[in-house]
N, C-alpha and C positions, 0 to 999 in steps of 0.2 A: 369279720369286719370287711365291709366291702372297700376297692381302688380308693374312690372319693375322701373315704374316712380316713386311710391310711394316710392320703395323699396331703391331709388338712393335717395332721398328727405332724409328720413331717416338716413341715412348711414351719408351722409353730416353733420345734422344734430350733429348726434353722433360725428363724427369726430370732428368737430368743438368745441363741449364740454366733449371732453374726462376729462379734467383739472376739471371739475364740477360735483356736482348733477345733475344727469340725470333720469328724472322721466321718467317711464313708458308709463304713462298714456300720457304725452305731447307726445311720441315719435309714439303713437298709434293715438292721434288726425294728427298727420302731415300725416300720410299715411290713414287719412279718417275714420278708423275702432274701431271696439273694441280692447284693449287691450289681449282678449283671441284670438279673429281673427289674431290680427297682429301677437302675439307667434306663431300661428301657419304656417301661412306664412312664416314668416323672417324664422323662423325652419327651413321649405319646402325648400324652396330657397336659403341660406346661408349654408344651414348642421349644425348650430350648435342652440343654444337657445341663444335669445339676451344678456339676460347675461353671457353668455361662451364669445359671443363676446366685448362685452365692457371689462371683465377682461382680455380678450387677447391683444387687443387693448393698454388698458392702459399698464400691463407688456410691451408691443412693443416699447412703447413711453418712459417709465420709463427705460428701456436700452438704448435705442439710447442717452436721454439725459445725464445716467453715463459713457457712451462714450465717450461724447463730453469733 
């Protein structure tokens, strides 16, 4: 499985439990790697640290639904 795929696996993953605990280590098993590998990737590829993106994420969702 190439980056890209790993990297879409992931994401889904996260999206999906935004609403939850979201462990690290589960989200660095789904793309195959270490936890320090995968930081470093997701980094590379996203522009930000996985957890910049998870708390972005949730703020995103946490407004749309006091929108609603």
């Amino acid at each position: 499985m190439e980056w890209v795929q790993r990297m879409t696996a992931t994401v889904d993953y996260i999206e999906g439990h935004l609403a939850d605990d979201i462990m690290y280590d589960e989200v660095a098993k789904i793309a195959c790697c270490s936890m320090h590998q995968f930081g470093r990737v997701f980094s590379y590829i996203v522009g930000i640290s996985l957890a910049e993106y998870i708390r972005r994420r949730r703020l995103t969702l946490g407004i749309r639904i006091t929108e609603q």
